[in-house]
N, C-alpha and C positions, 0 to 999 in steps of 0.2 A: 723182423720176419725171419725165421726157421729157413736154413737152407737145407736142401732137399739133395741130395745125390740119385742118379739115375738106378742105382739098385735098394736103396732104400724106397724111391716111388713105386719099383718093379715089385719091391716085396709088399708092400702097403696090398698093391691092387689086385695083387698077384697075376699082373703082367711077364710075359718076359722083356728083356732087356732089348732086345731085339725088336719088340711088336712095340717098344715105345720110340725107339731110335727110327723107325718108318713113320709114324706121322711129322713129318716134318713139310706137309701142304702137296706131297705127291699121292697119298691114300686121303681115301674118304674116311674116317674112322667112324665106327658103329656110336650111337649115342649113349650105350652103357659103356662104353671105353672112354670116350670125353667124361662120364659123370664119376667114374674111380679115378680116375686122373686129379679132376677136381674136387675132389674127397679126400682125395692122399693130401693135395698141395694144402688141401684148409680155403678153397678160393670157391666165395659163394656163388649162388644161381641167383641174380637180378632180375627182374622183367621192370622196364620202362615203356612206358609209350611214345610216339616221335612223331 
């Protein structure tokens, strides 16, 4: 697995650096902000049922 540096994800999603350094469980983040995130990282969208 591809390590990721926090301005390399910033530039991928075109985040800033900042607006990633905040989700850390105190913001809600928007669900196109989760889906660049997980677009940059390579980390797929599952659905399971439970």
């Amino acid at each position: 697995m591809k390590k990721h540096g926090v301005s390399d994800v910033a530039r991928s999603t075109g985040l800033n650096r900042e607006s990633i350094y905040k989700i850390n469980g105190k913001i809600k983040p928007r669900w196109e902000t989760i889906f660049k995130l997980m677009k940059a990282l390579n980390l797929p969208l599952t659905m399971k049922s439970i």
